[in-house]
C-alpha positions as CSV (number, residue, x, y, z in Angstrom):
1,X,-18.9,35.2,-111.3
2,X,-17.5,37.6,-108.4
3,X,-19.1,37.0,-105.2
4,X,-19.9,40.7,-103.4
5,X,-19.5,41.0,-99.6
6,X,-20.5,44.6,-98.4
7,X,-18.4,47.2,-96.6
8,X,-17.0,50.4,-97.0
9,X,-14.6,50.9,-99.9
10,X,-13.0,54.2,-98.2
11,X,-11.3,51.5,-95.6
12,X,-10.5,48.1,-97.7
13,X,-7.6,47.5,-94.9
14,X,-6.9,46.9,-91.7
15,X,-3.9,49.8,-92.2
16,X,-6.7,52.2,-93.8
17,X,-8.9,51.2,-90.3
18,X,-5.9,51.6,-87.8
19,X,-5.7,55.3,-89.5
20,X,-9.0,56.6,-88.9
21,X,-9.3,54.4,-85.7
22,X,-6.0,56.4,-84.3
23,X,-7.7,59.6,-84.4
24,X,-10.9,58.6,-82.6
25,X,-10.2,56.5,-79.3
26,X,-7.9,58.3,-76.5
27,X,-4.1,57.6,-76.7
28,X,-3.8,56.1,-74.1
29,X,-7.0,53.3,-75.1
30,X,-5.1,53.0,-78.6
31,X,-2.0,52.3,-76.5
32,X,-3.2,49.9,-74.9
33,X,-4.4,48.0,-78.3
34,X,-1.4,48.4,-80.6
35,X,1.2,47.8,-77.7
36,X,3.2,44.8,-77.0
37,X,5.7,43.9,-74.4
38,X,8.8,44.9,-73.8
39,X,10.4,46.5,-76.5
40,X,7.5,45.1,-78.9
41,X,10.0,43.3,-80.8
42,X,7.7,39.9,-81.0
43,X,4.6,42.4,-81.5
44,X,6.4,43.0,-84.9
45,X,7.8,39.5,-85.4
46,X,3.7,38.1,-85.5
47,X,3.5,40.3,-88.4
48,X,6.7,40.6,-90.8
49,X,7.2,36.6,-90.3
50,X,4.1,36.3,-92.4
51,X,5.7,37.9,-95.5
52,X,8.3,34.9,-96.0
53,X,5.6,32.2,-96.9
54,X,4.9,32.5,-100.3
55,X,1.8,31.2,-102.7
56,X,1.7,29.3,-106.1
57,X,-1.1,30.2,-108.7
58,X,-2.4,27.7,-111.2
59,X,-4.3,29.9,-113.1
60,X,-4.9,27.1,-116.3
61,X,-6.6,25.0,-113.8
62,X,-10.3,24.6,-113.6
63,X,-11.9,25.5,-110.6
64,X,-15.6,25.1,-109.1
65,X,-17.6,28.1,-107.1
66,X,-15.7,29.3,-104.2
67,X,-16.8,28.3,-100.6
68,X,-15.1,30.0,-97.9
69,X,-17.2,28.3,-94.9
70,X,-15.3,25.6,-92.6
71,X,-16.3,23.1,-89.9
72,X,-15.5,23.3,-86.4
73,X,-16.6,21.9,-83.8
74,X,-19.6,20.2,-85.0
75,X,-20.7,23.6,-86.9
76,X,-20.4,25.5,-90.2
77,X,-18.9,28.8,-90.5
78,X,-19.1,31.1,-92.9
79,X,-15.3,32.1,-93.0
80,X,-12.2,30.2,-91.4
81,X,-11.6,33.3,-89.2
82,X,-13.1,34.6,-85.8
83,X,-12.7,37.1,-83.2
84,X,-10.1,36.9,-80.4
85,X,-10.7,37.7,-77.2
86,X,-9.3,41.2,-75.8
87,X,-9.9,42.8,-72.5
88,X,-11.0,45.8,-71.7
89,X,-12.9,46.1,-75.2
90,X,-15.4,48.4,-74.0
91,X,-12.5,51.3,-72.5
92,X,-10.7,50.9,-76.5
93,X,-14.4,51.3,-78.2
94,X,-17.2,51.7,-76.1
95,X,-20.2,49.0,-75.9
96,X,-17.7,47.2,-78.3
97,X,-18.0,43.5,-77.1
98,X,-21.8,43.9,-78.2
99,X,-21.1,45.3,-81.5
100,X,-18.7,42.3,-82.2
101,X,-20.8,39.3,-80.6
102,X,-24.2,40.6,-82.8
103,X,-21.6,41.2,-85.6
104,X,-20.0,37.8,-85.4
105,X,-23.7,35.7,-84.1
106,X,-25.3,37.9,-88.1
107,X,-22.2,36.5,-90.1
108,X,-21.9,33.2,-89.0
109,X,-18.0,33.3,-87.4
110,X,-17.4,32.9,-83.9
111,X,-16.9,35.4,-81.3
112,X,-14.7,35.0,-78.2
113,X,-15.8,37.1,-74.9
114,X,-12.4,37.8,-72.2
115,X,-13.1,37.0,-68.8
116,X,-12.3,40.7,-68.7
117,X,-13.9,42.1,-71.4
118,X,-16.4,44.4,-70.4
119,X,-20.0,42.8,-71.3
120,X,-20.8,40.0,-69.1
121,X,-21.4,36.3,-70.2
122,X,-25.0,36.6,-69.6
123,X,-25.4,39.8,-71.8
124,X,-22.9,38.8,-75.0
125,X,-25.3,35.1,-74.9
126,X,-28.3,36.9,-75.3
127,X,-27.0,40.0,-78.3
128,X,-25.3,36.9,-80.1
129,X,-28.2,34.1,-79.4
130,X,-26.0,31.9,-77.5
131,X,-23.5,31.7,-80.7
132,X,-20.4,33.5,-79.0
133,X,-17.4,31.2,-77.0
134,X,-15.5,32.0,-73.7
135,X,-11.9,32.6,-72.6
136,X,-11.4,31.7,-69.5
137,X,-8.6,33.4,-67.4
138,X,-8.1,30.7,-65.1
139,X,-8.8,32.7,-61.4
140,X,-6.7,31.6,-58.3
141,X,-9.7,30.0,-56.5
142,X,-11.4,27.2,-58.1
143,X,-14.8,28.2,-56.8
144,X,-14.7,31.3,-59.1
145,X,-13.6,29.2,-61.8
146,X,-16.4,26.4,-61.0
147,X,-18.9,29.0,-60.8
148,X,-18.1,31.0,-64.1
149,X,-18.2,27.7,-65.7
150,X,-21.7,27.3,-64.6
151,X,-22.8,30.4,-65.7
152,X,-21.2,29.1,-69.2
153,X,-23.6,25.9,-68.9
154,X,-26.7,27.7,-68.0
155,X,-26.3,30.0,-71.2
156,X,-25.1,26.9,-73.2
157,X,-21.9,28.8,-74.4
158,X,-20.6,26.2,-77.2
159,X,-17.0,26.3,-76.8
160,X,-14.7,27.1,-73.6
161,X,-11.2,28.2,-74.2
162,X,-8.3,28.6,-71.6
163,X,-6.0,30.9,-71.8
164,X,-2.7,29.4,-70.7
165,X,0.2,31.8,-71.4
166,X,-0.5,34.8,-68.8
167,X,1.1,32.7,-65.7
168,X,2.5,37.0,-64.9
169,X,1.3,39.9,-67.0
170,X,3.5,41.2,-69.4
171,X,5.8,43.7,-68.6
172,X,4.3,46.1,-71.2
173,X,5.9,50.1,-71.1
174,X,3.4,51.8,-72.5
175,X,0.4,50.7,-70.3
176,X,3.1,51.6,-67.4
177,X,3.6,55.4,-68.8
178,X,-0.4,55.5,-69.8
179,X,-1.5,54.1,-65.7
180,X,-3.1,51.4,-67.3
181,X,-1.2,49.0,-65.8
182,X,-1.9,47.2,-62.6
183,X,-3.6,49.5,-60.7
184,X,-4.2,51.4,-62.9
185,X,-4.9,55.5,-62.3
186,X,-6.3,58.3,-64.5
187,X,-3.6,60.8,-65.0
188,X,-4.7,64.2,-66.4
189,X,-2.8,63.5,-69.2
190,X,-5.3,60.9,-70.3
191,X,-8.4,63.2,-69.3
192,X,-7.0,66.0,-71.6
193,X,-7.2,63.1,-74.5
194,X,-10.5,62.2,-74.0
195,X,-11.2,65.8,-74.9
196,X,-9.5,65.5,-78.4
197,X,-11.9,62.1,-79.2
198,X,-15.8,63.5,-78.5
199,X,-17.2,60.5,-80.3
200,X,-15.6,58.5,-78.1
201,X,-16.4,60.3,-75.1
202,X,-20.3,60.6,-76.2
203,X,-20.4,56.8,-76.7
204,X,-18.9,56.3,-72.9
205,X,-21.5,58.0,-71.1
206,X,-23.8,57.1,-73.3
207,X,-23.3,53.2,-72.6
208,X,-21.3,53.9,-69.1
209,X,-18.0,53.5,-67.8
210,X,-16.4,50.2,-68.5
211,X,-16.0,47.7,-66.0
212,X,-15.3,43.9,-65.7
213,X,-18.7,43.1,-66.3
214,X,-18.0,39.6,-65.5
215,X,-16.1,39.9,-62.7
216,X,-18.8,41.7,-60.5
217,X,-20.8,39.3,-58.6
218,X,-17.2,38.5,-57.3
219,X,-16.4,42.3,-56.1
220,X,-17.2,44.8,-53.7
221,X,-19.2,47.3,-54.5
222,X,-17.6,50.8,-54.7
223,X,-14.4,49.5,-55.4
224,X,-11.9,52.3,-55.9
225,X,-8.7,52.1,-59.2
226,X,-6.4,50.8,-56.2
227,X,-8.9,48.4,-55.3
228,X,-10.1,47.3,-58.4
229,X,-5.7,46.8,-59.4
230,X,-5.8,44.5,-56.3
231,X,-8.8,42.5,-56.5
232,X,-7.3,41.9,-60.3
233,X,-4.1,40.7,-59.2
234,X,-5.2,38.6,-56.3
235,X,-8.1,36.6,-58.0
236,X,-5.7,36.1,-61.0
237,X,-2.1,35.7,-59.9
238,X,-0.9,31.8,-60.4
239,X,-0.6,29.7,-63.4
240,X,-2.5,27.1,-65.7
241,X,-0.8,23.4,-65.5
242,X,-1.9,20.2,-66.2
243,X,-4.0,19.1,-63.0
244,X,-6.1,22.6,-63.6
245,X,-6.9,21.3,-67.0
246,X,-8.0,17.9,-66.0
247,X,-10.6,19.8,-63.4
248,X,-12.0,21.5,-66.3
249,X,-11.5,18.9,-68.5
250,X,-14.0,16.9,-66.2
251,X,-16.6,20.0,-65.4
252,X,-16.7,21.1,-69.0
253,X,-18.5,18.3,-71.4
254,X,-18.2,20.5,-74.3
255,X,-15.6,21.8,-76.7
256,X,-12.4,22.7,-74.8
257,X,-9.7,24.6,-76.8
258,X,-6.4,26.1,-74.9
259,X,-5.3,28.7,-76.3
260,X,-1.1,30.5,-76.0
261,X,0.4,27.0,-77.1
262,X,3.5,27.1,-78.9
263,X,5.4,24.2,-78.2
264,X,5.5,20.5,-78.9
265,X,5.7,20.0,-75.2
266,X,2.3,21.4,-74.7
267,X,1.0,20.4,-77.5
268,X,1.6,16.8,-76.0
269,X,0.5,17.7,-72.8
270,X,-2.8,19.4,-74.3
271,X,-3.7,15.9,-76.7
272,X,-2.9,13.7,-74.0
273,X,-5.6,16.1,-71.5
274,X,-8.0,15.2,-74.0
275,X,-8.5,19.2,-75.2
276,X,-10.2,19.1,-78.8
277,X,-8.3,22.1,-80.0
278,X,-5.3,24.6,-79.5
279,X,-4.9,28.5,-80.9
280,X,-1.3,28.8,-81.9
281,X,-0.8,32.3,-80.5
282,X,1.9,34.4,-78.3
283,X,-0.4,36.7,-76.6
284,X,-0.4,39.3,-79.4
285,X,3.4,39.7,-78.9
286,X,2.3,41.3,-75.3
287,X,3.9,38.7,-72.8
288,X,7.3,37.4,-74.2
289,X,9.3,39.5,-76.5
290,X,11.9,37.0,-76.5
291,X,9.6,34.1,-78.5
292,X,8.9,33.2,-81.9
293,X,6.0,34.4,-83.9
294,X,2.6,32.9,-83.6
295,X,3.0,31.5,-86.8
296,X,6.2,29.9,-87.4
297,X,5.2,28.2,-84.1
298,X,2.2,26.8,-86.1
299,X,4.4,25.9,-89.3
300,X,6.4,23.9,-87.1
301,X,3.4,22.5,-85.0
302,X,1.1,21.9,-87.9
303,X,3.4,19.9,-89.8
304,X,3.6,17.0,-87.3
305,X,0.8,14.4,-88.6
306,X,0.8,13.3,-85.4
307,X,-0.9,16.3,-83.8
308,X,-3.2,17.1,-86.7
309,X,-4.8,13.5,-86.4
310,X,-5.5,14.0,-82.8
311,X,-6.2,17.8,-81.8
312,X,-7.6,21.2,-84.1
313,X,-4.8,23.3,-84.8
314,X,-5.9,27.0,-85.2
315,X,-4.1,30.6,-84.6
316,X,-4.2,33.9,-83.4
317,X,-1.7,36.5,-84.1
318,X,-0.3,38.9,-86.6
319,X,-3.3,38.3,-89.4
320,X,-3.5,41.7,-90.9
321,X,-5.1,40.6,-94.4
322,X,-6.6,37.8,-96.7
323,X,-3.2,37.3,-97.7
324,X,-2.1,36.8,-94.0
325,X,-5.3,34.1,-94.1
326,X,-4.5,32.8,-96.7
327,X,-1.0,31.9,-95.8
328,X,-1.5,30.5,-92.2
329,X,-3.6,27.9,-93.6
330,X,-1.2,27.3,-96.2
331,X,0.9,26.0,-93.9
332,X,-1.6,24.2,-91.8
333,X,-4.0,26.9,-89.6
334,X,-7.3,25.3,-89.3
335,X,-9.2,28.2,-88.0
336,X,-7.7,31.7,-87.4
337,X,-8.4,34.6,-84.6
338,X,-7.8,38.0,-84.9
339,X,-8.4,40.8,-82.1
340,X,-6.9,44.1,-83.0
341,X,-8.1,44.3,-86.8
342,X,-11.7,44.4,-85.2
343,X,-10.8,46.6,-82.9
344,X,-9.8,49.0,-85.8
345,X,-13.3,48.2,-87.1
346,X,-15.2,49.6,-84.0
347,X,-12.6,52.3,-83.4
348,X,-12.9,53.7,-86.8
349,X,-16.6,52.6,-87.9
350,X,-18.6,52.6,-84.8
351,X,-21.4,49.9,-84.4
352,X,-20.8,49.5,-88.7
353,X,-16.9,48.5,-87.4
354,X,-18.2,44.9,-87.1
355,X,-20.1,43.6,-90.4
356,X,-17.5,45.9,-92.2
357,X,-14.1,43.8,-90.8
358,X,-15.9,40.7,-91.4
359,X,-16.8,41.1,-95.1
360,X,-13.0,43.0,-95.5
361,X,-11.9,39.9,-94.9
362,X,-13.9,37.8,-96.4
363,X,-13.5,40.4,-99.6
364,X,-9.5,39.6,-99.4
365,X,-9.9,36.2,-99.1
366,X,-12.4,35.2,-101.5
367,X,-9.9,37.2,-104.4
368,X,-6.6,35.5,-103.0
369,X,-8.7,31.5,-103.7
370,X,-9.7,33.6,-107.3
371,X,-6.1,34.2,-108.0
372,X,-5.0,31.0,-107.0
373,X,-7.6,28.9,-108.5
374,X,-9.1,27.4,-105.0
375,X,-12.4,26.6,-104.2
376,X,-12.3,24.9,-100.7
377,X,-9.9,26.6,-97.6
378,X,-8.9,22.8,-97.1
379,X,-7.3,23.0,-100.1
380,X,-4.2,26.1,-99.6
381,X,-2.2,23.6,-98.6
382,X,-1.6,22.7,-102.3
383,X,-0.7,26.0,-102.9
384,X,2.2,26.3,-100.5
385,X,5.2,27.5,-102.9
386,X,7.7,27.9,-100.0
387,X,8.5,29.3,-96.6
388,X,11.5,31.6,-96.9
């Protein structure tokens, strides 16, 4: 017997959700979502590599019921996939953290909140009851960092991540053209777009303009674009290394997960720190155009027994389907992330964007185990036909 997941049948893909997304958020938002670095060539690489791992059916096996829930962490899921953290969610879709952290907290998968997103910790906590994890951007001083992580404890957040591959922003060319780079500006180019998106410019003023809701107990009030570009860049310019995980490490009793590894040397570095888990990932394909894709660095990570005894091994990047899903764990993905398919959601569905990505997904996946003849996600491994 099918299992039914609701959501709307007009948009059954992330492509058909890009679409309609496209023409409701600003160019210069949407710009800022779909771009990568450079000349984007790794932004495509995260996802074309996923079409050379192919699947085996066994359709004369017997299977049981299908359960798509996984444990991490010490909790259930309902689905092996979450939601990555992006900034500035709230200027692509507005009051979008929110809609995703309720979304995400309802359906049982896990929901990561940006240091600069644009809800704060204190208000995603409370819309997601406490359910929704952290990524910290790990700030120049380590007061700033010691106090987020307090706030962290006092909501009993359940997992910190660290984000370890900005140690310079990407060098990204259409955020440069748009002025949504560092500081950024308003050109009247993008004012005349917010005119062509009404929805989108009803939504802003109706939940206000967006802001590094975080971030402001740390700033000056009144702070102008300029301001705001330098206060960014000064509480944020340096890199993540060993000794800054240790101090977390020793602050943060809970789960720690670092996330922009793609290498055996820091996946070394990260088990011998005593992290509890790792997302695979590249940034989206928006820091280094010169890397490998998020997931052949996980097919060649995953498939050292050595790490998978000792440390979770999950990914972000380039998941566009249940196909995609399928696939990464395949070839070894314990838990996925994705960012700009939810993004879609929002940007095409409004507050409905949410629960509708969610059970797309869940939708694709739950016909891809079918077709194979799978009942647990543990088990895709068995079904790895080959990586081309």
């Amino acid at each position: 017997m099918s299992q039914k997941f609701e959501y709307n049948t007009r948009y059954p893909s992330v492509e058909d959700l890009k679409i309609k997304a496209r023409k409701r958020i600003p160019r210069f938002a949407f710009d800022y979502l779909t771009g990568g670095a450079n000349e984007e060539l790794n932004l495509a690489r995260n996802e074309n590599d996923f079409d050379n791992i192919l699947l085996k059916p066994q359709y004369l096996l017997a299977s049981d019921e299908i359960d798509l829930s996984v444990e991490l962490f010490g909790r259930r899921y309902s689905a092996p996939f979450g939601v990555s953290p992006i900034g500035l969610q709230g200027l692509m879709w507005p009051n979008a953290p929110e809609i995703l952290a309720k979304a995400a907290a309802e359906n049982d998968i896990p929901y990561i909140l940006s240091t600069v997103s644009t809800s704060s910790i204190e208000r995603i906590a409370e819309v997601s009851d406490g359910k929704a994890w952290f990524q910290l951007y790990h700030p120049t001083e380590n007061k700033l960092r010691d106090d987020i992580i307090k706030r962290l404890q006092v909501v009993e957040c359940p997992v910190l991540v660290v984000l370890v591959d900005v140690p310079a922003f990407g060098l990204r060319y259409r955020e440069i053209k748009s002025g949504l780079s560092m500081p950024p500006k308003m050109s009247v180019s993008n004012i005349l777009q917010t005119f062509a998106c009404p929805t989108w410019g009803i939504e802003t003023l109706r939940h206000g303009i967006p802001s590094f809701a975080t971030l402001k107990p740390y700033m000056e009030k009144g702070l102008d674009l300029a301001q705001l570009g330098q206060f960014m860049n000064k509480t944020f310019t340096g890199k993540v290394d060993v000794e800054k995980i240790k101090a977390i490490r020793d602050l943060w009793k809970g789960p720690l997960v670092l996330k922009g590894i793609a290498t055996d040397e820091d996946m070394q570095a990260s088990i011998a720190l005593g992290v509890d888990g790792v997302i695979v990932s590249n940034h989206g394909g928006r820091q280094l155009d010169a890397s490998e894709s998020s997931i052949n660095s996980l097919i060649r990570l995953a498939s050292n027994p050595e790490y998978k005894k000792n440390i979770k091994i999950m990914l972000d990047g380039g998941i566009r389907s249940g196909v995609d899903l399928a696939r990464a764990h395949a070839v070894g993905s314990e838990f996925n992330f994705m960012g700009r398919p939810f993004m879609y959601g929002v940007g095409a569905l409004g507050a409905a964007g949410g629960k509708h990505t969610i059970n797309m997904f869940k939708t694709h996946l739950y016909q891809v185990m079918k077709q194979l003849s799978l009942s647990k996600i543990a088990d895709f491994p068995q079904r790895l036909q080959s990586i081309l």
